[in-house]
N, CA, C and O atoms as a Tripos MOL2 file, in Angstrom:
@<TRIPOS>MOLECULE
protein
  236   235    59     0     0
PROTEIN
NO_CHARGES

@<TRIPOS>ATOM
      1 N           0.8700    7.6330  -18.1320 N.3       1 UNK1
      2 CA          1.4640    7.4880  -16.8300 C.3       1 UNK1
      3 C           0.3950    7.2460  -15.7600 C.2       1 UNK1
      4 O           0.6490    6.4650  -14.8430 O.2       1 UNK1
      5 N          -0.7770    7.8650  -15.8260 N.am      2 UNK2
      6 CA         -1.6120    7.6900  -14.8250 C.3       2 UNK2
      7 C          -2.3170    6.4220  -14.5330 C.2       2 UNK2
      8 O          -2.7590    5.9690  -13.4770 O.2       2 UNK2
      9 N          -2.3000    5.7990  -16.1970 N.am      3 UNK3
     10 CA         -2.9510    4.6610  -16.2900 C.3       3 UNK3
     11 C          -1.8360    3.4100  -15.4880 C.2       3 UNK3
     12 O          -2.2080    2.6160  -14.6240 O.2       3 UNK3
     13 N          -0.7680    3.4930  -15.9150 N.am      4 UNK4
     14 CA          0.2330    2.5290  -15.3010 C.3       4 UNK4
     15 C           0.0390    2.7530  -13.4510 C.2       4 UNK4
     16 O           0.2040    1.7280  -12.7910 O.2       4 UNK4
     17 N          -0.2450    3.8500  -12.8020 N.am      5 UNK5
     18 CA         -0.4810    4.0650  -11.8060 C.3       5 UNK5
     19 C          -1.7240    3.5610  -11.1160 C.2       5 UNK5
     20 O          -1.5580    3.0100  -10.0280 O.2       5 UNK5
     21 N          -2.9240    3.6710  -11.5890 N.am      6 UNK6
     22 CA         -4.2290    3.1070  -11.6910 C.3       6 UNK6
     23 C          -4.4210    1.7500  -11.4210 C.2       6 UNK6
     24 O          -5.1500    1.1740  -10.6130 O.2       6 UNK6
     25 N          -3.1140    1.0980  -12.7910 N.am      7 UNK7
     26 CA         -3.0550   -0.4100  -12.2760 C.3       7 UNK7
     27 C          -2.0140   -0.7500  -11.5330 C.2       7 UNK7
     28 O          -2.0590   -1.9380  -11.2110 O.2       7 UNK7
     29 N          -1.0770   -0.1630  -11.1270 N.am      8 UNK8
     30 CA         -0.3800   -0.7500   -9.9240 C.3       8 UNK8
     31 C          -1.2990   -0.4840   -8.1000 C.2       8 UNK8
     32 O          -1.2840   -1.1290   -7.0520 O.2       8 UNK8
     33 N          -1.9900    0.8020   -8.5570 N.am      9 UNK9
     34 CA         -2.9830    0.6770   -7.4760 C.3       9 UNK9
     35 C          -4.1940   -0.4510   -7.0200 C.2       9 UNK9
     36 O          -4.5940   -0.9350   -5.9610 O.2       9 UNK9
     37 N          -4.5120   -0.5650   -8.4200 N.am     10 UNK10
     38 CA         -5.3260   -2.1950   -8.1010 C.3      10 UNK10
     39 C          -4.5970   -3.2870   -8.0440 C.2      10 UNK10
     40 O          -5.0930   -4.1460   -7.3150 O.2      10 UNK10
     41 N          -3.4210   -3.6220   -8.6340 N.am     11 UNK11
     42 CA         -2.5410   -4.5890   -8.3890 C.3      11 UNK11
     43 C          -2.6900   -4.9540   -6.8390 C.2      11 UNK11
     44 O          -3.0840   -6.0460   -6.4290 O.2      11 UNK11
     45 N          -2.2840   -3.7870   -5.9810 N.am     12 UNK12
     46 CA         -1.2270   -3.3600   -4.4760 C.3      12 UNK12
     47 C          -3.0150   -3.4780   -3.9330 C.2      12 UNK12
     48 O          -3.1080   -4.0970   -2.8730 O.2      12 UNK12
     49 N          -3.9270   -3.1470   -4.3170 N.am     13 UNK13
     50 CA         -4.8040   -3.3150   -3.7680 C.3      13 UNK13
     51 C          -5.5470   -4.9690   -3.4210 C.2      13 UNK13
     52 O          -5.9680   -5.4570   -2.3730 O.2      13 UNK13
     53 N          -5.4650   -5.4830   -4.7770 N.am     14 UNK14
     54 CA         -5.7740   -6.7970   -4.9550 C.3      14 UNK14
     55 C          -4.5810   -7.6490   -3.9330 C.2      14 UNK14
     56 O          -5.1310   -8.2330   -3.0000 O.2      14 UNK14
     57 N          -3.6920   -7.7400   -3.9560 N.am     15 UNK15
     58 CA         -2.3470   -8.2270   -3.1970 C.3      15 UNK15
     59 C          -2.6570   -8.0180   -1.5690 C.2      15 UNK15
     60 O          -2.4840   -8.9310   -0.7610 O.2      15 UNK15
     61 N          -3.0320   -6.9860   -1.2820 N.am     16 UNK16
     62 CA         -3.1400   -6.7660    0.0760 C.3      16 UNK16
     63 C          -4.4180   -7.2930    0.9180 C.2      16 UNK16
     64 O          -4.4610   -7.4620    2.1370 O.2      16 UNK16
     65 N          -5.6740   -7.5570   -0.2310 N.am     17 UNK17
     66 CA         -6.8170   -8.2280    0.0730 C.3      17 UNK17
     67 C          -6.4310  -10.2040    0.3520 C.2      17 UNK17
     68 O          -6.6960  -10.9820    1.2680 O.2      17 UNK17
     69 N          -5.7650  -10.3310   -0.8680 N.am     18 UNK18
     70 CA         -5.0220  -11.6540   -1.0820 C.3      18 UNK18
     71 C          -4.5990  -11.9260    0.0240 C.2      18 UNK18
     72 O          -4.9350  -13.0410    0.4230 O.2      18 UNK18
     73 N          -3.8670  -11.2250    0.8140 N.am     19 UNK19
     74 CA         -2.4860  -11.3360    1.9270 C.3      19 UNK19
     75 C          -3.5740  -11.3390    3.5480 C.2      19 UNK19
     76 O          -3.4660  -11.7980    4.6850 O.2      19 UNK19
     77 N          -4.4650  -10.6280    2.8580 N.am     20 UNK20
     78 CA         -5.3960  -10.4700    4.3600 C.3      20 UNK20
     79 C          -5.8910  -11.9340    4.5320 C.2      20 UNK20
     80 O          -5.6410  -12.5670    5.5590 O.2      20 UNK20
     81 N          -6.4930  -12.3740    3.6540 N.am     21 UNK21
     82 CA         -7.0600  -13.4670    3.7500 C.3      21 UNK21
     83 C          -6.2710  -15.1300    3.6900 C.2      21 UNK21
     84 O          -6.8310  -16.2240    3.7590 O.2      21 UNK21
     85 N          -5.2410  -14.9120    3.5850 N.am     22 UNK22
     86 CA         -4.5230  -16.2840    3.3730 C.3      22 UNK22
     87 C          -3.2180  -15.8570    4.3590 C.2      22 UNK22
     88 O          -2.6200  -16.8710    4.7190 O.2      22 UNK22
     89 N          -2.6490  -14.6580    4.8650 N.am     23 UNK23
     90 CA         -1.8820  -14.7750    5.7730 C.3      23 UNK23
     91 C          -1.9370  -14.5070    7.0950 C.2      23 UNK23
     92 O          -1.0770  -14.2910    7.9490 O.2      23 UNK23
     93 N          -2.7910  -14.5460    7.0970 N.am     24 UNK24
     94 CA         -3.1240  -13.7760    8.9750 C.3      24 UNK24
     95 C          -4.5700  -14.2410    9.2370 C.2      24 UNK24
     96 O          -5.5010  -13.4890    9.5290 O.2      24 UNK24
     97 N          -4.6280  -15.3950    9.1140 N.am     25 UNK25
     98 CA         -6.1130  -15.9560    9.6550 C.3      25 UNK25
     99 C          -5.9610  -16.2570   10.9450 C.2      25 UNK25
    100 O          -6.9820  -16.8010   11.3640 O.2      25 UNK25
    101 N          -5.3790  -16.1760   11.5190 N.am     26 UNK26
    102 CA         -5.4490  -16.4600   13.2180 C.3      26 UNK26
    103 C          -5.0330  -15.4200   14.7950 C.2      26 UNK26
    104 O          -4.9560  -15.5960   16.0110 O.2      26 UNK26
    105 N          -4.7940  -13.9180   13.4330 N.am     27 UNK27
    106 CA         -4.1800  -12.8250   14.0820 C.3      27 UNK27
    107 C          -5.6280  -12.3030   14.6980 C.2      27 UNK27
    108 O          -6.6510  -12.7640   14.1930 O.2      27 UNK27
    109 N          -5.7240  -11.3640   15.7640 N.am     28 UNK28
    110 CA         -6.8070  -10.3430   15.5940 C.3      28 UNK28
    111 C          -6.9960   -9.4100   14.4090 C.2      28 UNK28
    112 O          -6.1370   -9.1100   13.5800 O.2      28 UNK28
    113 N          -8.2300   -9.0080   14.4620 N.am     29 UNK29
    114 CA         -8.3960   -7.9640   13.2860 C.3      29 UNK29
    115 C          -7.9020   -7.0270   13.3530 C.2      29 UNK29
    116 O          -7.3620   -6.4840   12.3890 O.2      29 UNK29
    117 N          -7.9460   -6.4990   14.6680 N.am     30 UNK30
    118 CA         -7.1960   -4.7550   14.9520 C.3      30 UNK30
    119 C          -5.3250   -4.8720   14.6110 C.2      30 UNK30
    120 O          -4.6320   -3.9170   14.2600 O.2      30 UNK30
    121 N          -4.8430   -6.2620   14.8280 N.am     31 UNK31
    122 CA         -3.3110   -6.1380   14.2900 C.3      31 UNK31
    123 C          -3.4160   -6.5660   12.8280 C.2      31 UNK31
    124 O          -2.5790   -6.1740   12.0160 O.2      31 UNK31
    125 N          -4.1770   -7.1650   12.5650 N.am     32 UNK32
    126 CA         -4.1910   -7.4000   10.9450 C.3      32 UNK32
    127 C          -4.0940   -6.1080   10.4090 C.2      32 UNK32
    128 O          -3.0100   -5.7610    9.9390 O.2      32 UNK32
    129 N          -4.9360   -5.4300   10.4040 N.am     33 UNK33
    130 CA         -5.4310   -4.2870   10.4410 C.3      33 UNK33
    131 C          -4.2120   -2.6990   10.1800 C.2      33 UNK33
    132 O          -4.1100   -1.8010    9.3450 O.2      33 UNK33
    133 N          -3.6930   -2.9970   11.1050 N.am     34 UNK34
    134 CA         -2.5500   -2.4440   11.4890 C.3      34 UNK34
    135 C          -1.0010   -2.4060   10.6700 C.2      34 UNK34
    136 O          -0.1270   -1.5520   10.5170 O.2      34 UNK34
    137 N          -1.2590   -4.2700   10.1190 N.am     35 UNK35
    138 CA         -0.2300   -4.5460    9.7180 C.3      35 UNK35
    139 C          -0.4800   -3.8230    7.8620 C.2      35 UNK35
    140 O           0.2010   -3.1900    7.0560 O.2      35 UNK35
    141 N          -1.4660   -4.2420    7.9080 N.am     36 UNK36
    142 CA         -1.9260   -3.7680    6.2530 C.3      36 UNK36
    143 C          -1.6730   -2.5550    5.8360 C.2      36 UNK36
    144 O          -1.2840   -2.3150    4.6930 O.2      36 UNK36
    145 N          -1.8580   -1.7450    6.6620 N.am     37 UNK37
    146 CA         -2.0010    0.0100    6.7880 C.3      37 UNK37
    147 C          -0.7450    0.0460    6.7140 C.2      37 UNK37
    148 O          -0.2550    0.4300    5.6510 O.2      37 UNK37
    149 N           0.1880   -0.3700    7.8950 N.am     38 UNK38
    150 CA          1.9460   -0.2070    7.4810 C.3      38 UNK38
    151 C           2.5440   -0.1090    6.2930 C.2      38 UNK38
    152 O           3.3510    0.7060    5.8470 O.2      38 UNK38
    153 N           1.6500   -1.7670    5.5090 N.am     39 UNK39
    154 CA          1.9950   -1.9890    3.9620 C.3      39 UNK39
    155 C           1.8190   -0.8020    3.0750 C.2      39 UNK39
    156 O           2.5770   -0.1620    2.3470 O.2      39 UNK39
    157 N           0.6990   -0.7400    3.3550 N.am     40 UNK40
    158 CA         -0.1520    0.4320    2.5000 C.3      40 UNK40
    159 C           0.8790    1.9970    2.3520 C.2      40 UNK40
    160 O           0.8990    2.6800    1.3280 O.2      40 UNK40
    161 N           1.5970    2.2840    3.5070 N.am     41 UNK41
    162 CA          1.7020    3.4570    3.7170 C.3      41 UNK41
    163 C           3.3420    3.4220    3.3080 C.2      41 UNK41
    164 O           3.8860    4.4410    2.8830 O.2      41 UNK41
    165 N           4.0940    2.1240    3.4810 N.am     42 UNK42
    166 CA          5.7150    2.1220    3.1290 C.3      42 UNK42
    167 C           5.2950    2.4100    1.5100 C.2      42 UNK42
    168 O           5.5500    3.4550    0.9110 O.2      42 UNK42
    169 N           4.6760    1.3760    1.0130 N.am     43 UNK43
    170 CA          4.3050    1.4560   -0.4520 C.3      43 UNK43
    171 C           4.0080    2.9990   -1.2350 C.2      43 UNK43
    172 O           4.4300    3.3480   -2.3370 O.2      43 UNK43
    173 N           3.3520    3.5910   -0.5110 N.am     44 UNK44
    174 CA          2.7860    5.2760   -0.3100 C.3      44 UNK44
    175 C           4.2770    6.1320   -0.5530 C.2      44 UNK44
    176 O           4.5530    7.0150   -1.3650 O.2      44 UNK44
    177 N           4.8490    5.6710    0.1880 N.am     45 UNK45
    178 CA          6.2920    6.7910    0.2160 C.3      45 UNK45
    179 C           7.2910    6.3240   -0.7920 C.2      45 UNK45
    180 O           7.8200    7.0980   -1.5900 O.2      45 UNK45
    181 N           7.5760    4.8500   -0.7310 N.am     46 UNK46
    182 CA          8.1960    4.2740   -1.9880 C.3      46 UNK46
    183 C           7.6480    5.0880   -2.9790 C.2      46 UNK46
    184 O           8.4860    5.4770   -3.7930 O.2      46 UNK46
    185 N           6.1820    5.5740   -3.2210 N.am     47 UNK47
    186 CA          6.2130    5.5330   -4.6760 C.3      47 UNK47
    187 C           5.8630    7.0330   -4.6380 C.2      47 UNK47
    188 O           5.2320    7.4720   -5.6000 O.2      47 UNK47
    189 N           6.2380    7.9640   -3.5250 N.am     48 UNK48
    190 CA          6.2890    9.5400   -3.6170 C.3      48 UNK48
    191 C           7.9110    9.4700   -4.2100 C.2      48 UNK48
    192 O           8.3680    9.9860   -5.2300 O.2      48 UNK48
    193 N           8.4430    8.8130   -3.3980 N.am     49 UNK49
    194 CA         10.4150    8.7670   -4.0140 C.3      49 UNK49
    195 C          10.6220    8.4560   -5.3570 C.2      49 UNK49
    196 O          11.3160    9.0150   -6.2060 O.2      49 UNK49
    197 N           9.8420    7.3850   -5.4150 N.am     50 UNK50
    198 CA          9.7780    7.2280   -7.3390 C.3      50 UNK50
    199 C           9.8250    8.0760   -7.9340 C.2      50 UNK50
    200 O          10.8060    8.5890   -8.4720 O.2      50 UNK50
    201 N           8.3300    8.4960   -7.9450 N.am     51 UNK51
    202 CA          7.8810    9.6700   -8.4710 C.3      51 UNK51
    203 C           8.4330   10.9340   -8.7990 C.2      51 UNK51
    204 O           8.2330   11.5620   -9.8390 O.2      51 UNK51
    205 N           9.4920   11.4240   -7.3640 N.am     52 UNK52
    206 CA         10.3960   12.1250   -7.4930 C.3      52 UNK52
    207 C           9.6900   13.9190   -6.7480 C.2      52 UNK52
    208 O          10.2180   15.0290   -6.8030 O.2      52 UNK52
    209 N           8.2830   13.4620   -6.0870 N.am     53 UNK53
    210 CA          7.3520   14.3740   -5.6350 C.3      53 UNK53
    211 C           7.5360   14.9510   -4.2930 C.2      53 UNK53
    212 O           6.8420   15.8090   -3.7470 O.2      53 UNK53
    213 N           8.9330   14.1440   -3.6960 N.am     54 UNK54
    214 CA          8.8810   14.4540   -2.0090 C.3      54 UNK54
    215 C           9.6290   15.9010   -1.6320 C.2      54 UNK54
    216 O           9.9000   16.1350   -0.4550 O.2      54 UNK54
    217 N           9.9160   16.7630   -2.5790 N.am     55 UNK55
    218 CA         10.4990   17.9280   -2.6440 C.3      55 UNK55
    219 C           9.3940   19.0700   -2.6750 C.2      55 UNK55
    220 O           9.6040   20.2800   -2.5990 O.2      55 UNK55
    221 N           7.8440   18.2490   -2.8390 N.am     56 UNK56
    222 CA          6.4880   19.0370   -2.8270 C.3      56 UNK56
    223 C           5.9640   18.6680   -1.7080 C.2      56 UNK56
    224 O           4.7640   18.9400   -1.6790 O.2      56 UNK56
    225 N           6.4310   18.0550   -0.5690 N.am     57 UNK57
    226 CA          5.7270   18.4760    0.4630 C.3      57 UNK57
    227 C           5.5460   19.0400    1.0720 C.2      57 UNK57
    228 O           4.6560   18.9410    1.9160 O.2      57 UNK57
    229 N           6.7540   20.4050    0.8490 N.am     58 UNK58
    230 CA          6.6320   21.3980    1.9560 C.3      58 UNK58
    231 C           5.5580   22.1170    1.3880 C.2      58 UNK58
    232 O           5.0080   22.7420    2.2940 O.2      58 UNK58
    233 N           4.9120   22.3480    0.1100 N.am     59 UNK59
    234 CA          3.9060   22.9160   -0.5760 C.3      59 UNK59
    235 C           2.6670   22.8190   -0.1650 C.2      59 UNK59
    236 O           1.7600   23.3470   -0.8090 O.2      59 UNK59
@<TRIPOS>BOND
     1     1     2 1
     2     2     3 1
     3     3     4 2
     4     3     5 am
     5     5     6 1
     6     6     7 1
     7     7     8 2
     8     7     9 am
     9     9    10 1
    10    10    11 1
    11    11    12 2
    12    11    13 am
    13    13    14 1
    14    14    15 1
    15    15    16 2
    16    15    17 am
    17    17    18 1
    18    18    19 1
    19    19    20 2
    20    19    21 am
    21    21    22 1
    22    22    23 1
    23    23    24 2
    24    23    25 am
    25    25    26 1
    26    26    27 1
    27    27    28 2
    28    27    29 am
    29    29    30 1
    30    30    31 1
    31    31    32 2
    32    31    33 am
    33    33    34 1
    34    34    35 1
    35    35    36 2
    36    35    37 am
    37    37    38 1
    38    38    39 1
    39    39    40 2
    40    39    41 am
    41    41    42 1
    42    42    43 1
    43    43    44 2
    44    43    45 am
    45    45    46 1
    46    46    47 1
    47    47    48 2
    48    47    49 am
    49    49    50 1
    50    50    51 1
    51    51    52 2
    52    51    53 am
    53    53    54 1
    54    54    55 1
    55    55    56 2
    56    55    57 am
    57    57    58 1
    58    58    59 1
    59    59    60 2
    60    59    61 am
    61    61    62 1
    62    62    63 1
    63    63    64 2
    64    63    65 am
    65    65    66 1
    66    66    67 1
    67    67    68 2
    68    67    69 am
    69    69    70 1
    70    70    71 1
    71    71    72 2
    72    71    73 am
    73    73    74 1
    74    74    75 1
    75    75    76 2
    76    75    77 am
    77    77    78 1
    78    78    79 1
    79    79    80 2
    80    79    81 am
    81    81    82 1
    82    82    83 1
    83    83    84 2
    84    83    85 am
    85    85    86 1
    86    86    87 1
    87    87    88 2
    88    87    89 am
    89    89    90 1
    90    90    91 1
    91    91    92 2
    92    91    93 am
    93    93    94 1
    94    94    95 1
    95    95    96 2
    96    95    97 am
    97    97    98 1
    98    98    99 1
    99    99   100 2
   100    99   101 am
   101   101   102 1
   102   102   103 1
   103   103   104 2
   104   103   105 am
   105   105   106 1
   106   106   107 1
   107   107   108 2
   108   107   109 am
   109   109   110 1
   110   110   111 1
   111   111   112 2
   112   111   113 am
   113   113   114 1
   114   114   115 1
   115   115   116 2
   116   115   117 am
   117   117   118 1
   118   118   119 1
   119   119   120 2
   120   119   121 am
   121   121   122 1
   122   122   123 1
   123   123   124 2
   124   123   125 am
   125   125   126 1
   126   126   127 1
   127   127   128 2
   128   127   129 am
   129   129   130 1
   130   130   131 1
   131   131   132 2
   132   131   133 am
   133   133   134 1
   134   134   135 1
   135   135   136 2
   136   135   137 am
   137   137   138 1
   138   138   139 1
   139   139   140 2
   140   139   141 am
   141   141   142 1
   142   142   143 1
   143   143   144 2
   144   143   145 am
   145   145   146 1
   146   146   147 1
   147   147   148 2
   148   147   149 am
   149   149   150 1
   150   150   151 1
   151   151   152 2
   152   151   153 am
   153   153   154 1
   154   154   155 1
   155   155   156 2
   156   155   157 am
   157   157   158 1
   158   158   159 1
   159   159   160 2
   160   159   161 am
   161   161   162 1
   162   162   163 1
   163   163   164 2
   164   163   165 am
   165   165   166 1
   166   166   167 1
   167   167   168 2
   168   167   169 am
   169   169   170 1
   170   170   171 1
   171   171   172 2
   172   171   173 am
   173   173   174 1
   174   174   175 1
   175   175   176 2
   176   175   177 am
   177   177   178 1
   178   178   179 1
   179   179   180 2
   180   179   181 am
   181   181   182 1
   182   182   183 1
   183   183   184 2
   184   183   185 am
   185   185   186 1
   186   186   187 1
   187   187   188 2
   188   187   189 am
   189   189   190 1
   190   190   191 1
   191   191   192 2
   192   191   193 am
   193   193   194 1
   194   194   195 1
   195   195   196 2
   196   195   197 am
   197   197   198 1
   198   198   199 1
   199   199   200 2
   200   199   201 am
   201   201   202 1
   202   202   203 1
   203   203   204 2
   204   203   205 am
   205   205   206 1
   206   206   207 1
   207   207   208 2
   208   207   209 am
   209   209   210 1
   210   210   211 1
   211   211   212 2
   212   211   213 am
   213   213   214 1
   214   214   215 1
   215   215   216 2
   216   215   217 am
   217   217   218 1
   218   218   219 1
   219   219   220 2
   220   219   221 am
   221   221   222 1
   222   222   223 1
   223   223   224 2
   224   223   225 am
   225   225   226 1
   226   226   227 1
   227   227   228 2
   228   227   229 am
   229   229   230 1
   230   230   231 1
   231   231   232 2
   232   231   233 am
   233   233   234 1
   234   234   235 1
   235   235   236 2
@<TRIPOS>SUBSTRUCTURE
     1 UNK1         2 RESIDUE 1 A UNK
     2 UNK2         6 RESIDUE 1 A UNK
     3 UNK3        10 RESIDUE 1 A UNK
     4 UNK4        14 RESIDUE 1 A UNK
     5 UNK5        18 RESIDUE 1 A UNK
     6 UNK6        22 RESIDUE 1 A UNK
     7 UNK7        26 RESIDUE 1 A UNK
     8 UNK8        30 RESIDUE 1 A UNK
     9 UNK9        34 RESIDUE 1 A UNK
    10 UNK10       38 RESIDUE 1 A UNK
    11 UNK11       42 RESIDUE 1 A UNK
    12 UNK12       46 RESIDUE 1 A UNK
    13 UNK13       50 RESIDUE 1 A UNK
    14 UNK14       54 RESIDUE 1 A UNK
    15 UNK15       58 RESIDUE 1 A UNK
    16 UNK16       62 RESIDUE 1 A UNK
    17 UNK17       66 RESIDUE 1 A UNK
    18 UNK18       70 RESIDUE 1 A UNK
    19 UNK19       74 RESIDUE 1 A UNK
    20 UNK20       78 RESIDUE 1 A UNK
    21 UNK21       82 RESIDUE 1 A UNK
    22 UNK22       86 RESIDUE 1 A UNK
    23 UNK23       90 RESIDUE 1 A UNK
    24 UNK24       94 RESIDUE 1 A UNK
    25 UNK25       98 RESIDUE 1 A UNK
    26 UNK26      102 RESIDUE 1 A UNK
    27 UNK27      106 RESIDUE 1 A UNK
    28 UNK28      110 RESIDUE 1 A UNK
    29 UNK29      114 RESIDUE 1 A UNK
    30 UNK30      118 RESIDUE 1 A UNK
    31 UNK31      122 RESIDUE 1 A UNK
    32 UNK32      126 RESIDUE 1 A UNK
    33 UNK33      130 RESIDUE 1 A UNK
    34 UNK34      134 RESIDUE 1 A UNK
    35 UNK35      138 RESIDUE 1 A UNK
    36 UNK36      142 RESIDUE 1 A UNK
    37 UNK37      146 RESIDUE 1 A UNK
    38 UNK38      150 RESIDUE 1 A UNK
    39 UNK39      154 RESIDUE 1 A UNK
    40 UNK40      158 RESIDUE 1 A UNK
    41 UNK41      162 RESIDUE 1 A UNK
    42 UNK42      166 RESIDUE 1 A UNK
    43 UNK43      170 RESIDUE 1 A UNK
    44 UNK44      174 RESIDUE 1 A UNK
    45 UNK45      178 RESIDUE 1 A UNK
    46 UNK46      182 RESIDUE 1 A UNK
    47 UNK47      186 RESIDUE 1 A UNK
    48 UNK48      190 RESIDUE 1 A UNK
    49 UNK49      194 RESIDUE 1 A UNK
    50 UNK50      198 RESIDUE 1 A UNK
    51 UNK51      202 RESIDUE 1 A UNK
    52 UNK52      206 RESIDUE 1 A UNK
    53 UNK53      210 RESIDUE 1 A UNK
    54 UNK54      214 RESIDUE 1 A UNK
    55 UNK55      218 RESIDUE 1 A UNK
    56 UNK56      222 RESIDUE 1 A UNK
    57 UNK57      226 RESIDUE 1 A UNK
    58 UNK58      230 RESIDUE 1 A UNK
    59 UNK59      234 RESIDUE 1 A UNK
């Protein structure tokens, strides 16, 4: 399980480098920036819900 996790992390990692560089070449950096982190962080909670872990945050 961890390993399938590992590579969806480099997947989502590789994808978001991809996306920096071929979709937002004419944005500023600080909203590029901004926008990535959003990605980063919906993706983050999507995959606490997956997981089935969001009942451990009050922990």
């Amino acid at each position: 399980m961890l390993i399938l996790f590992a590579f969806g992390a480099a997947l989502f990692a590789g994808l978001t480098a991809i996306l920096a560089k071929i979709g937002i070449k004419n944005v500023d950096s600080n909203v590029a920036t901004a926008i990535r982190t959003i990605i980063i962080l919906i993706f983050s909670w999507l995959m606490v819900f997956i997981v089935g872990s969001f009942n451990t945050i009050s922990d």
